[in-house]
Every structure is written in structure tokens, then in C-alpha cells.
C-alpha positions as CSV (number, residue, x, y, z in Angstrom):
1,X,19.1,-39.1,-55.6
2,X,20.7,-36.3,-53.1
3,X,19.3,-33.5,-55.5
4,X,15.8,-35.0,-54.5
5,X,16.5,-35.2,-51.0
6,X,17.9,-32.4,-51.0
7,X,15.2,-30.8,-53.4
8,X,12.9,-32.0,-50.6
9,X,14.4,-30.5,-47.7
10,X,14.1,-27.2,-49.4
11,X,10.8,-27.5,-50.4
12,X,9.7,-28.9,-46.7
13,X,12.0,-25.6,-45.4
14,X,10.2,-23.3,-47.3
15,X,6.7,-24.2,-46.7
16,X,7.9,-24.0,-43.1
17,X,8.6,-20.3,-43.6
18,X,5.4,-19.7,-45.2
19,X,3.3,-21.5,-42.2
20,X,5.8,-19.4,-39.8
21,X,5.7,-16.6,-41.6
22,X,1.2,-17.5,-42.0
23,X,1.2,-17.5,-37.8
24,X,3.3,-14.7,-37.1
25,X,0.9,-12.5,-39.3
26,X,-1.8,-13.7,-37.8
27,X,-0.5,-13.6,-34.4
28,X,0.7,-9.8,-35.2
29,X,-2.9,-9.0,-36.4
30,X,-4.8,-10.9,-33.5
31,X,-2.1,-9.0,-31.3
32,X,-2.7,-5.7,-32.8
33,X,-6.6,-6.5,-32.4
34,X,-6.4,-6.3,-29.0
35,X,-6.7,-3.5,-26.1
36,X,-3.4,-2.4,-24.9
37,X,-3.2,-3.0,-20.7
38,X,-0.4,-1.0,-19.4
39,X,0.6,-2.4,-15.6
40,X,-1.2,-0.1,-13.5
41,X,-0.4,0.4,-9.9
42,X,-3.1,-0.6,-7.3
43,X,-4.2,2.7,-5.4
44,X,-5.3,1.7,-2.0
45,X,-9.0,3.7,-1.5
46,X,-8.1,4.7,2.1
47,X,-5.4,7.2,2.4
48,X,-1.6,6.3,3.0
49,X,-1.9,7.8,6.5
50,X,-4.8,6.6,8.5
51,X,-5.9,9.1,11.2
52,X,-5.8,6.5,14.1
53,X,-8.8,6.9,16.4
54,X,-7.3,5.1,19.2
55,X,-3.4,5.7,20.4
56,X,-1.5,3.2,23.0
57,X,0.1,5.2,25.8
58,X,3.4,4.6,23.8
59,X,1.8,6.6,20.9
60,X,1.0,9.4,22.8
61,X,4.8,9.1,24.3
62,X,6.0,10.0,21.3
63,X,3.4,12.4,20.2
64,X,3.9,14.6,23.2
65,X,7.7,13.6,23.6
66,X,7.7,12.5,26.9
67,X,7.8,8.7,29.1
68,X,5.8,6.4,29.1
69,X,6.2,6.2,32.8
70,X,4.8,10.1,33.2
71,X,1.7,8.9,31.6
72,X,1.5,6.1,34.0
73,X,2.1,8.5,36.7
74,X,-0.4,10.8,35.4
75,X,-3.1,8.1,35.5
76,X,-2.5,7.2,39.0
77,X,-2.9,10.6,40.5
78,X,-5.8,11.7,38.0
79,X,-4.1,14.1,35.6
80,X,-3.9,14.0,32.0
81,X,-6.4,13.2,28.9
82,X,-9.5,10.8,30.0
83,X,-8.0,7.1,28.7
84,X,-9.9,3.5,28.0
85,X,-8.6,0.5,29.5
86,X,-10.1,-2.1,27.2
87,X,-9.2,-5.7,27.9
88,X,-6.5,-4.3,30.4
89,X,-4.3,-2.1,27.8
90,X,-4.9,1.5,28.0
91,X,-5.7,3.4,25.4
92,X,-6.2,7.5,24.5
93,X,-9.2,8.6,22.1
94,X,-7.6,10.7,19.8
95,X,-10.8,13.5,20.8
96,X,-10.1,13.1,24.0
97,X,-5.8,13.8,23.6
98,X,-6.8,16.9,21.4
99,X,-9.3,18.3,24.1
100,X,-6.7,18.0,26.3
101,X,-4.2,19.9,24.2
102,X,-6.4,22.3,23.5
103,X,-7.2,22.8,27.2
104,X,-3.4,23.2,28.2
105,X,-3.0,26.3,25.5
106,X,-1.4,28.8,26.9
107,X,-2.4,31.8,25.2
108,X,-0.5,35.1,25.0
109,X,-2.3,37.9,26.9
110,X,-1.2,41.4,26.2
């Protein structure tokens, strides 16, 4: 009686290894079957850097390396690039800060 049960257990054993061995082949052909999709990294279509059209007084702090409280100045007395105040915060066209640039060149005269 244990050689049958035992008989049966290896008979039940083996045909598990054939459907295993059935579904990993198919699974391998299915697999190989298929298009391969490599991760692909998601390139924004804007640029890294956006050109900002628009530049708080902060911004233009830093850009020209000086206080905020010289560009305030500047505004009250009427010097400086032309600004927006738009819903009370004041802002530079970025046109308008490289006309002004431009205009305060100095260029070598020989």
C-alpha cells in the first residue's frame, strides 16, 4: 500500500513538472512574442530653462546685483526700466530690463 501511495505522489509530482514546465514555455514564448519597452524618461517639450517674460523686482535684484530697496527708490524718483504694477506687485518686462541695459552701455570711444 505505501508503494501505491507513494507511486502516486510521484506520478501527481511529475505531471506537475510537465504542466509547470507546459506554462513556463508558453509563458517564455508569449514573453518573447512581445515588443521590448525599455523605461524611457519623460522629456518635458518646453526647455529646462524658461526665458521668463515677466521678473519681480527681487528677480531683477539679483540679476543686476543690487537691493531691492534701490529699485524702489528708483521707481519713486522716475529712474530705471519702465515696470507693471499689476494687481499691486510690480513687475519688469524682460524687453523693457534689456532696453534699459542696452541704453546704459557704455561704450569705449578711442
Amino acid at each position: 500500500m505505501a508503494s501505491n501511495k507513494t507511486s502516486s505522489s510521484n506520478q501527481r509530482a511529475k505531471n506537475m513538472c510537465d504542466v509547470l514546465d507546459a506554462l513556463t514555455s508558453g509563458i517564455a514564448k508569449t514573453a518573447a512574442n512581445e515588443p521590448k519597452f525599455e523605461p524611457q524618461h519623460l522629456v518635458p517639450e518646453v526647455p529646462a530653462e524658461v526665458a521668463r517674460q515677466l521678473l519681480t523686482e527681487i528677480m531683477l535684484a539679483d540679476r543686476w546685483v543690487c537691493s531691492v530697496a534701490r529699485l524702489q527708490r528708483w521707481r519713486t524718483i522716475g529712474e530705471g526700466p519702465q515696470y507693471l504694477k499689476i494687481v499691486g506687485k510690480v513687475l519688469y518686462r524682460l524687453k523693457d530690463i534689456e532696453a534699459y541695459e542696452e541704453a546704459c552701455l557704455i561704450r569705449k570711444v578711442l
